[in-house]
N, C-alpha and C positions, 0 to 999 in steps of 0.2 A: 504494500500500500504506500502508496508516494504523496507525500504531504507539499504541499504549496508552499511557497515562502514569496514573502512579501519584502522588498529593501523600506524597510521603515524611517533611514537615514534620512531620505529624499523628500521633499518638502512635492505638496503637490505643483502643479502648476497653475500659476495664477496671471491665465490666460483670459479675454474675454473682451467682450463691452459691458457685460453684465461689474464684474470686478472692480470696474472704476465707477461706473457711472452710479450704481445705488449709495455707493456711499456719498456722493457729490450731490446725489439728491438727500439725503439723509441730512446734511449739515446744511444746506440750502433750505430746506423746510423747518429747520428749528431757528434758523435764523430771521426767515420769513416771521414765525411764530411769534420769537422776541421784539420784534420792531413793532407786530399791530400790538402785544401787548404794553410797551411802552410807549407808542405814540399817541394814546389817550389823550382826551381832552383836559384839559388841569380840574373841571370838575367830574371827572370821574376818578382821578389819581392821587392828583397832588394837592386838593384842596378840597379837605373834607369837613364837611363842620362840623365845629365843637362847638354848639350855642350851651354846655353846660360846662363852665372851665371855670377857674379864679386862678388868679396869681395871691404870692405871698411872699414877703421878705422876709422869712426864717432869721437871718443875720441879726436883724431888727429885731426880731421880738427874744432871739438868745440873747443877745445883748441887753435888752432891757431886762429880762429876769436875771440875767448875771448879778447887776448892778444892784438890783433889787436883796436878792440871797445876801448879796454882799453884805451890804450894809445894813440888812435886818438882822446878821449874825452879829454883827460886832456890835448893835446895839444891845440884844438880848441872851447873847452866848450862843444860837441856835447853829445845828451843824449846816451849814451850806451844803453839803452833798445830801442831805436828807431831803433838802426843801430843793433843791434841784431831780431829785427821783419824784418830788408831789409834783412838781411842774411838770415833768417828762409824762405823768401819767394826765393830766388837766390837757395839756397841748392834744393828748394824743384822743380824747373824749371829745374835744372842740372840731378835731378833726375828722373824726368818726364822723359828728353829724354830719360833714360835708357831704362826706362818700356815702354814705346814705339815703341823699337825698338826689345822687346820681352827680356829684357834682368831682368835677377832675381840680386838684390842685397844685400847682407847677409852683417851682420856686422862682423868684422874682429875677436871679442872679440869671436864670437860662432862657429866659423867654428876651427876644428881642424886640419884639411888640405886640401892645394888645390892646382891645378898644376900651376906651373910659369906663368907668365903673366895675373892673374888674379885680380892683386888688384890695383883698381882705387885709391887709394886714393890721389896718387901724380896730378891725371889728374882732381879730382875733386877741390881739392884746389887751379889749374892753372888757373882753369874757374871761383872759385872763389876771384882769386886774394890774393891767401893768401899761405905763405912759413909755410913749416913744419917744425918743431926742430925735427931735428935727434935723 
């Protein structure tokens, strides 16, 4: 019984029109595919609306409870990092309500613009009992 052998070494031949052209159509149609999905019009892509958003100056209202722990300790001995864990938990309630109520809140330092009435920061520091330096 005489068995077949095959030269395994040898690469097929990659012969054809077929060889070249499916894959030139292969990258031509996904590139096709990329351009309509990025050539969108800016209101289907790049300009979505957020009509539920607020800005806020974090910097601003850390600093004013800084200031505050501060100088409440050294009037009555209180530990500063205590009454900064009760702030950290009051900040984080105040904010709660926001996301709750469906609302996005961006920090003021990243946003490069936003229309009028959008930044809570003076109503967050009222809730937290703390005045802002101008």
């Amino acid at each position: 019984m005489a068995v077949a052998t095959t030269d395994v070494t040898k690469a097929p031949k990659k012969e054809g029109f077929g060889y070249i052209v499916w894959p030139l159509l292969f990258v031509a149609a996904c590139a096709i595919g990329v351009w309509f999905f990025l050539k969108g019009s800016p209101s289907q892509i790049s300009m979505v609306a957020i009509d539920k958003f607020a800005i806020m100056d974090s910097g601003a209202v850390i600093s004013a409870a800084t200031e505050k722990f501060l100088s409440q300790a050294k009037e009555d001995g209180s530990s500063a990092s205590q009454r900064g864990k009760e702030f950290s938990m009051q900040l984080e309630q105040v904010l709660s309500a926001y996301k709750e109520r469906g609302v996005i809140v961006f920090d003021k330092r990243y946003v490069v613009t936003a229309p009028d009435g959008h930044d809570i920061t003076g109503d967050v520091a009222a809730q937290l009992g703390l005045s802002l330096s101008e």
